[in-house]
C-alpha positions in Angstrom: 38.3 -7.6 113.8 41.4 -5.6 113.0 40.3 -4.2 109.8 37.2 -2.8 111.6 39.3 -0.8 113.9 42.3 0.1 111.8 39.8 1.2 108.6 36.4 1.0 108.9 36.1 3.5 112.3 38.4 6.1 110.9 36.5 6.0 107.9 32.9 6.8 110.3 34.2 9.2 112.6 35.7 11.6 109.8 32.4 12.6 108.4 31.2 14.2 112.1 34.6 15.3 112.0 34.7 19.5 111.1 37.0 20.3 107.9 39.7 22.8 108.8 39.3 25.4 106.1 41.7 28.3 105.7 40.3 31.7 106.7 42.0 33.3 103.6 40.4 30.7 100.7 38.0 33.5 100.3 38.1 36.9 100.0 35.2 39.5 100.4 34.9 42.3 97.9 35.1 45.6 100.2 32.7 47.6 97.8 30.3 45.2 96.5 30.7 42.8 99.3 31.2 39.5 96.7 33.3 36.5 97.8 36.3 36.1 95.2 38.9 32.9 95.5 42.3 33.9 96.3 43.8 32.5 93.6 41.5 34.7 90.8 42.2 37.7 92.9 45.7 36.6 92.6 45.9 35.9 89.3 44.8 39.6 88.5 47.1 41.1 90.9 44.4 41.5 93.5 42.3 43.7 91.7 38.6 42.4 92.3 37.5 41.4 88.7 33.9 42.5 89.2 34.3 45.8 90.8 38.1 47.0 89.6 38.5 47.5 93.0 42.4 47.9 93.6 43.3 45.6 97.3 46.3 46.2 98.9 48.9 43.4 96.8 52.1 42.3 98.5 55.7 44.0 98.1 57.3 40.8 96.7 54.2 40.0 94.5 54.6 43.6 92.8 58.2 43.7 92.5 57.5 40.1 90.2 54.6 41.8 88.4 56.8 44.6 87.4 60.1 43.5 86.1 60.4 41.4 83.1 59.4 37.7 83.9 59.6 38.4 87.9 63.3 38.2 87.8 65.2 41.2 89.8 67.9 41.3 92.2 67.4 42.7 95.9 69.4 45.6 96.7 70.7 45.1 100.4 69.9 48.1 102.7 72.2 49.3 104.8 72.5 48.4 109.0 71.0 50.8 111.2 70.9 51.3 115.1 67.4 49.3 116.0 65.6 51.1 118.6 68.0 54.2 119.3 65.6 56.1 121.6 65.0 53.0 123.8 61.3 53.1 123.5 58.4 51.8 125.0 54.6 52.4 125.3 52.5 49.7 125.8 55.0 47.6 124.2 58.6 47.4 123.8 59.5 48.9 120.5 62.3 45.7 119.7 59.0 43.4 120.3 56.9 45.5 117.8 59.7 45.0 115.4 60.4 41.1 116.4 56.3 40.3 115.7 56.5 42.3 112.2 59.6 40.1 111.3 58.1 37.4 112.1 54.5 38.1 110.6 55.8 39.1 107.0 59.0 37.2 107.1 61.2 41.0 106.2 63.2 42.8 108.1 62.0 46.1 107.1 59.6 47.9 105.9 61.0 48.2 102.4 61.9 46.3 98.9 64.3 48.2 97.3 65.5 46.1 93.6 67.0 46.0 90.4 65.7 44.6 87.3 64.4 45.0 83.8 61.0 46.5 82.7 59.7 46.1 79.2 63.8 45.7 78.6 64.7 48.7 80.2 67.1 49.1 83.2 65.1 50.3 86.3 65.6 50.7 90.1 62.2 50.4 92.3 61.4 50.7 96.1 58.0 49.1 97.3 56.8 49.9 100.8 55.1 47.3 102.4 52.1 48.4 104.1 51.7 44.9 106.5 54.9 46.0 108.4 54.0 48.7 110.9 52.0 50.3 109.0 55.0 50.6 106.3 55.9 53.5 108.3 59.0 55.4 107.6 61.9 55.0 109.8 65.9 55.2 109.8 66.0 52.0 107.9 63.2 52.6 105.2 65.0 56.4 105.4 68.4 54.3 104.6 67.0 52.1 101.9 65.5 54.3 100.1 68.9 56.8 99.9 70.8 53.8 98.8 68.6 52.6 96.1 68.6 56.1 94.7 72.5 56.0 94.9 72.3 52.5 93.2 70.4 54.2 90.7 72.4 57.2 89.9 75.4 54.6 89.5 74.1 52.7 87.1 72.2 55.4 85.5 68.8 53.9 85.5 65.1 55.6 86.3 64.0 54.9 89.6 60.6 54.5 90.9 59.2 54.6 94.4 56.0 52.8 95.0 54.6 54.1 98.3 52.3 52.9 101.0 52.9 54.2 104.5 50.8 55.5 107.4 53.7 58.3 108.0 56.8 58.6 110.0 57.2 55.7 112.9 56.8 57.9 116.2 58.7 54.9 118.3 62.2 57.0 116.5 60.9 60.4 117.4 62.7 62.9 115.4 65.5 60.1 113.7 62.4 58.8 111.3 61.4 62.3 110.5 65.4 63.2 109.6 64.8 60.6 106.9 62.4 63.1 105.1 64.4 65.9 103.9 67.7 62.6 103.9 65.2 61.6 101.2 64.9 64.9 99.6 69.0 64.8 99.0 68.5 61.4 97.4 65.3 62.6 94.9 67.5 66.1 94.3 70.7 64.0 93.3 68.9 61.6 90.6 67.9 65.3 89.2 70.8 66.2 88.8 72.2 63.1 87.0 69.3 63.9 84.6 67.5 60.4 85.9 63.6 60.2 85.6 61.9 59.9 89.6 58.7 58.3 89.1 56.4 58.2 92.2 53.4 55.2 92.1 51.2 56.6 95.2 49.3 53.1 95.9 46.6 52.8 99.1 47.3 54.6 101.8 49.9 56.8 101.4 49.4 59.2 104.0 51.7 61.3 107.2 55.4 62.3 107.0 55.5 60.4 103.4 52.9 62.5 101.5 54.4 65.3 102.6 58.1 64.5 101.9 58.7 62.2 98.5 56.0 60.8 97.8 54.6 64.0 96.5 58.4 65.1 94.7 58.5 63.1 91.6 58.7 64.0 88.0 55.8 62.1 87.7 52.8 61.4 89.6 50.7 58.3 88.7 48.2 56.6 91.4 46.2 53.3 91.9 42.5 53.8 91.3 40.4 54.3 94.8 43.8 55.5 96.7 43.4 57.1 99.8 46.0 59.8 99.6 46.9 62.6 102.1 48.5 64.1 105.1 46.2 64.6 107.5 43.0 62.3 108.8 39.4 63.2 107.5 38.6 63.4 110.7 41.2 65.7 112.4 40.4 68.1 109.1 36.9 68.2 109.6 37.3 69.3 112.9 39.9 72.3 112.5 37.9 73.4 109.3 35.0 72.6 110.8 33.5 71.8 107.5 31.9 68.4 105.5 34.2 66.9 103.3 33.6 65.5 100.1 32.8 62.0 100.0 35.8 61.3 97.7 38.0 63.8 99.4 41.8 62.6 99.2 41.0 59.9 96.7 43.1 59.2 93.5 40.8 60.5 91.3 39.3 64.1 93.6 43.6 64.5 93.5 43.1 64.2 89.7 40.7 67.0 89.3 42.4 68.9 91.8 45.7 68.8 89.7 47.6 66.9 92.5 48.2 63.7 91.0 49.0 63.2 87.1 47.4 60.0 86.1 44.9 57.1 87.4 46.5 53.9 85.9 45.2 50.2 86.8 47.3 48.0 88.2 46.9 45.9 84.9 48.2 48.3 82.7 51.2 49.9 85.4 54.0 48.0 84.5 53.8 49.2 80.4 52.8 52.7 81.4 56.0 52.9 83.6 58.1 51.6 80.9 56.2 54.2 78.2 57.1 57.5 81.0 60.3 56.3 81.8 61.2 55.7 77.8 60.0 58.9 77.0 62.3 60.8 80.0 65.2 59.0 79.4 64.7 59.9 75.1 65.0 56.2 74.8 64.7 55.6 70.6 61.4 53.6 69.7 61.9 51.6 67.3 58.8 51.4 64.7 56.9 48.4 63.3 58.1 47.3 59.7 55.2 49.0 57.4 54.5 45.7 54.7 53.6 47.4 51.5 50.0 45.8 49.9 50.9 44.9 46.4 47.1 45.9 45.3 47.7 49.4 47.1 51.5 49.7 44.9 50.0 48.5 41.7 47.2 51.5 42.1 50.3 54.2 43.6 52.3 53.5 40.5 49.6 53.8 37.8 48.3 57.4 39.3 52.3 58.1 39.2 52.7 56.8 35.6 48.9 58.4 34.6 50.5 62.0 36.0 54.2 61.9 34.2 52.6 61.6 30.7 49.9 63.8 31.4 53.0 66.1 32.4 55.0 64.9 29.9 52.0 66.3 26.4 52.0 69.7 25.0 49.1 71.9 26.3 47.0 73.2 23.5 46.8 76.6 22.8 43.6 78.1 22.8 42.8 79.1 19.1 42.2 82.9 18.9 39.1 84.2 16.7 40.1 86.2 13.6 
């Protein structure tokens, strides 16, 4: 009776038994409301195939979809004082910090590398939204200066992918330092003569929008990205006006004049690597033209038809006596 218990019972009880399914196999469309699998919505870097509509993708996952073959080096950040004002609200500021860590796997909110793009040397920061917020503290502030130093050494464009909810209030007036800290950094890759590309991806809103997110030589945004400073709320209420329904999206910044271009993320990495060329007065090389033999047969009998034409005495016109 051993083979009853040991095979045939386990076998009977798994089908009442409830499959564990993971609660991320599926993803819901936020526009359309259609379930796509996680790995198509990976595959094309989580942009909902259907709709176009742009998800938030992963700081890691973009740094591989930008540089050639997903191959960079991470540029370490420098140490900062963690939780210099000693604060607490509901929480202690070191647990916030300890639960992010431990959520995302980073310490920071921040990617700063080094890598190639389409064969070109490039420097790129990526905020990562899932770590409070991606807001902007000492250590982003830090990160961010040292990347652009990074860059200005080994004379490469550098572009700054942002997604933040603004300044992180639990550093008071240390995280709002780090805008016009970041200002120095943008102002010395000017002066080296080093393109500053700015990619504003969804949300980029607070003490980033108005600091260097909105500084760069160029300006290109994901489509649908909420952009701006304030809330649509708070603006409604000290203008006391209805806001467009698109108001501070990529594309009413576009027709505003605010933002340059509206790229998909499909096409991102090449258009980066076609601005940056262009700044930097990289030489393009152009495609070998392959002469059609048909096409040079034809060239050289006009050529041959015109030299002898050239080549015989005009007539004179004969005058009437």
């Amino acid at each position: 009776m051993n083979w009853i218990n040991s095979i045939v019972r386990p076998k009977i009880s798994g089908l009442w038994k409830k499959r564990e399914v993971p609660e991320n196999l599926w993803i819901k469309c936020p526009e359309t409301g259609e379930m796509v699998f996680h790995r198509d919505l990976e595959a094309n870097l989580w942009v909902i195939p259907s709709s176009g509509h742009h998800m938030r993708m992963p700081a890691r996952k973009r740094l591989e979809s930008l540089f050639d073959e997903g191959n960079y080096t991470r540029l370490d950040a420098p140490d900062v004082t963690i939780d210099p004002l000693k604060f607490r609200d509901s929480k202690r500021y070191t647990d916030r910090l300890k639960d992010a860590r431990a959520k995302t796997g980073e310490e920071e909110a921040i990617h700063v590398a080094q890598g190639k793009v389409n064969g070109m040397d490039m420097t790129a920061a990526v905020q990562d939204f899932d770590f409070v917020g991606g807001s902007l503290g000492m250590a982003v502030g830090e990160a961010i200066l040292s990347g652009m130093m990074k860059a200005v050494e080994a004379k490469t464009p550098f572009v700054m992918f942002t997604a933040s909810g603004g300044a992180r209030m639990q550093e008071g007036i240390l995280s709002l330092m780090q805008m016009p800290r970041t200002t120095v950094g943008i102002q010395m890759l000017r002066e080296a003569g080093l393109p500053y590309i700015v990619v504003l991806t969804n949300p980029t809103t607070g003490g980033v929008s108005a600091s260097y997110a909105m500084l760069g030589d160029v300006h290109i945004a994901e489509p649908g990205a909420m952009i701006g400073f304030a809330g649509r709320r708070v603006i409604e209420q000290t203008v006391r006006e209805k806001l467009p329904d698109d108001f501070q999206t990529a594309e009413y910044l576009l027709d505003h004049g605010m933002v340059d271009m509206v790229v998909p993320r499909q096409e991102m990495k090449d258009t980066l690597a076609r601005v940056c060329g262009i700044l930097m007065k990289r030489e393009v090389e152009l495609p070998a033209m392959i002469a059609d033999e048909t096409l040079t047969a034809e060239v050289s009998e006009t050529e041959e038809a015109t030299t002898s034409d050239a080549q015989e005495p005009k007539k004179q016109p004969e005058v009437a006596e």
